[in-house]
Every structure is written in structure tokens, then in C-alpha cells.
C-alpha positions in Angstrom: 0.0 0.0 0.0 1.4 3.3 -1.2 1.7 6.1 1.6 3.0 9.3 2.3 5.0 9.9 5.7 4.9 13.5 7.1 6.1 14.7 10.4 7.9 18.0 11.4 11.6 17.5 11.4 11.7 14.6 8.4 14.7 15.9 5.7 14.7 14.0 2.1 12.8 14.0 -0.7 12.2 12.2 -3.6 11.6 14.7 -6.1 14.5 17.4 -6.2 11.4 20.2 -6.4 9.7 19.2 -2.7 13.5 19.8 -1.5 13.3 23.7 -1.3 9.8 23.2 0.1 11.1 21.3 2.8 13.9 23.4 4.0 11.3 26.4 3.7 9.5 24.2 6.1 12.3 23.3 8.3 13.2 26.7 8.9 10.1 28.5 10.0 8.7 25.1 12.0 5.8 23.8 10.5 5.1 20.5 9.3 6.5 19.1 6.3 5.3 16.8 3.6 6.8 14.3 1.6 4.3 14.1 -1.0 4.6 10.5 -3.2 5.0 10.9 -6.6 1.5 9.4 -6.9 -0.5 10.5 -3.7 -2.0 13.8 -6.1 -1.2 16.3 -3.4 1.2 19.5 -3.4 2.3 21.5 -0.1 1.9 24.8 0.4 2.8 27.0 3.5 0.6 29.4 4.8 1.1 32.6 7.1 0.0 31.2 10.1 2.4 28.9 10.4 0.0 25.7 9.2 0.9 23.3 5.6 -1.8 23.1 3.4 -2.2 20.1 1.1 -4.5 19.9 -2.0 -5.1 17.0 -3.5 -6.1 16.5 -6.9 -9.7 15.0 -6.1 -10.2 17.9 -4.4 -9.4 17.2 -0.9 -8.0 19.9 1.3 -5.8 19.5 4.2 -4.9 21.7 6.6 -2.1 20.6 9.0 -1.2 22.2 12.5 2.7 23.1 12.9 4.1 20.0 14.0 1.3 17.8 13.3 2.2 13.4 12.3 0.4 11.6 9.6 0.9 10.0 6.8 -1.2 10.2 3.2 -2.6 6.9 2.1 -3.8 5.2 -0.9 -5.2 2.4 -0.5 -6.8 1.5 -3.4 -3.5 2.5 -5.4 -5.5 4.9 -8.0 -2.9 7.7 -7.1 -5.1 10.1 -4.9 -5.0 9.4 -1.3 -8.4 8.3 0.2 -7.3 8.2 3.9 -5.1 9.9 6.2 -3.4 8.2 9.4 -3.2 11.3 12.2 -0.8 10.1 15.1 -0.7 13.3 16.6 -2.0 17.5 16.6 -4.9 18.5 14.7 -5.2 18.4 10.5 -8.6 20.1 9.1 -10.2 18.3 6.2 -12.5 19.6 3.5 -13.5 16.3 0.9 -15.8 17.4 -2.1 -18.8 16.0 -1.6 -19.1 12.6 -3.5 -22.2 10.8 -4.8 -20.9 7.7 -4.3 -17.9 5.5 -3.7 -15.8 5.1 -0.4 -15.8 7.4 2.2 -12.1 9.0 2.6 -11.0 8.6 6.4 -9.2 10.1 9.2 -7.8 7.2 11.3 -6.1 8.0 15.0 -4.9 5.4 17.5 -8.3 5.9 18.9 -11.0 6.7 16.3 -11.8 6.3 12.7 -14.0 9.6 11.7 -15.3 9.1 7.5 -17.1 11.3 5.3 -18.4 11.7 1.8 -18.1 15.1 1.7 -17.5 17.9 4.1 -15.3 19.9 6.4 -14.0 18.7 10.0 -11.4 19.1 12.3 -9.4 16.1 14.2 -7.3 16.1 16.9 -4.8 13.5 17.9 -3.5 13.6 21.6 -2.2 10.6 23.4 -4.8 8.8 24.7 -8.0 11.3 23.2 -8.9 12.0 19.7 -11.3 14.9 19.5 -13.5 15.6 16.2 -15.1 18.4 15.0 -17.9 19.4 12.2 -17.8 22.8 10.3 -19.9 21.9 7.7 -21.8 17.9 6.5 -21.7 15.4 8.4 -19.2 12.7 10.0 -19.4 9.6 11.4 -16.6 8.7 13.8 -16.2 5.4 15.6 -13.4 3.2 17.8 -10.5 1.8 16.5 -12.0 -1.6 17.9 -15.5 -2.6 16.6 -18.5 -1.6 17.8 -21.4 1.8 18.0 -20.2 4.9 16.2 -22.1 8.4 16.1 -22.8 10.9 13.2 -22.2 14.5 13.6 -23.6 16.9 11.8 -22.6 20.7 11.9 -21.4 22.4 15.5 -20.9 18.7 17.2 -17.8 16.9 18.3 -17.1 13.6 19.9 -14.2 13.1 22.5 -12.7 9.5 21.9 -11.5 8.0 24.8 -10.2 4.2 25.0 -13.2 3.9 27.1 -17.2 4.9 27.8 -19.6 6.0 25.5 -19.1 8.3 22.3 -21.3 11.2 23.1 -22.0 13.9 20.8 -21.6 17.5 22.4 -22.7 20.8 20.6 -18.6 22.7 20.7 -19.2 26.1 22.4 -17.7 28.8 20.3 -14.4 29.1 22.8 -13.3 25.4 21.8 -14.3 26.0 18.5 -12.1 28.8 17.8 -9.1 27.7 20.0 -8.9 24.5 17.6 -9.5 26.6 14.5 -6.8 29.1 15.4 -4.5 25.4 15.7 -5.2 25.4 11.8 -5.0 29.0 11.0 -8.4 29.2 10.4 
């Protein structure tokens, strides 16, 4: 399975152009991508400090400075379809799709899929927090069992245990993660 490792820190690329990008990267502190040649995705830094990725099936992703994950393509078409967050926040905006698979946010605690939207995950060490702009997401455990839908204004907290229960985000937590992601 093709992938894409990014992390703040990582040096080498495989094309000489992502190079300079990287050393931009390096040197102001955010996090850096190491786009593969077929994951259909370019980096961009912003002002604030965040990396923005868009993908060539329209996915957008906005990483937090410092923020682990790696791109994925699982079905080897050459556009990533899933994203593996070990840690910080990344903000996700997928074209909405009339059918096919969901693309996916997986954490070591949650799995959150959508067909089409914009949310916000956050990794931490033992919680993985997700967050609705716009759409709607469903988000469940690693390990089998019930997930929950959010729509608009909800998050979930994902713990390793208890239940997943959906909270309406009061605008203070809203807009601390948003600022995370330059948003």
C-alpha cells in the first residue's frame, strides 16, 4: 500500500522540487510533507504557520505546525483516500461525492469518515477529538462496535473507554482549535 510519511523534522525527498519546500518548512517550524509521486497532493505553506495540502480530487488539508500523519492510498489509483493522524490537529475539506468510499481520518483511537465535508481532528495521546464545520461525520473506535454521526457544531471526544457522546462545541473550543489550523 502506497503512503506518504509527514512529520515536522523529516529531511529528504524524492523529487528534487519538494527539496526547497522542505527546508522552507524546516526553517520556519511547521510540518512538512513528503508528498509521493502518486499521492496527487502539493504543499503549500501558509502565514500562520500551518501546511496546506490539496489534492487533486479535491481534498484539502490543513495541518497544525508539527502535526504526524501519513497520506494513504489504499486503493493504489494515485489520490490518497485516507489519512493516518498520530498526533496534533489536520482540518479536512473532501468534495462531496455521490458515491464510492468514504475518505478517512484514522487515530490510534478513532476512525471519523465522510463523503463530503469539512471537519477538524485532533490527535493527543490517549483522546482524539473531532469536529464538524460543515456535513456530516461519522466517527467510531479503533475496535468494533457503535459509532455516532455528527452533523454541523458537534464533536465527539474519543477516549479508550465509555460512551461516544456527541456535544454541541461552544464557540471558545471552536475557535481555539480553528486558530491550531490558522483558520
Amino acid at each position: 500500500m502506497p503512503s506518504t510519511q509527514t512529520e515536522a523534522g523529516m529531511s529528504g525527498f524524492a523529487r528534487a522540487g519538494f527539496f526547497a519546500l522542505a527546508s522552507l518548512f524546516l526553517l520556519i517550524g511547521s510540518a512538512i510533507a513528503q508528498p509521493a509521486a502518486n499521492a496527487g497532493c502539493t504543499a503549500a505553506p501558509s502565514t500562520a504557520g500551518t501546511q496546506i495540502l490539496r489534492c487533486d480530487n479535491g481534498i484539502t488539508i490543513v495541518a497544525e505546525n508539527g502535526a504526524r500523519f501519513e497520506l494513504k492510498d489504499a486503493n493504489r489509483d494515485g489520490h490518497i483516500d485516507s489519512v493516518e493522524l498520530s498526533s496534533k490537529a489536520l482540518l479536512v475539506e473532501v468534495p462531496r461525492k455521490p458515491r464510492g468510499n468514504a475518505f478517512k481520518v484514522l487515530t490510534p483511537q478513532a476512525i471519523a469518515a465522510v463523503r463530503g465535508t469539512r471537519w477538524a481532528v485532533d490527535a493527543a495521546e490517549a483522546k482524539t477529538s473531532v469536529f464538524v464545520a460543515d456535513g456530516r461525520v461519522g466517527v467510531n473506535r479503533r475496535t468494533p462496535g457503535r459509532g455516532v454521526v455528527l452533523g454541523p457544531g458537534e464533536g465527539v471526544d474519543v477516549e479508550p473507554t465509555g460512551p461516544l457522546t456527541i456535544k454541541t462545541w461552544g464557540q471558545p473550543r471552536v475557535d481555539a482549535l480553528m486558530a491550531r489550523l490558522g483558520q
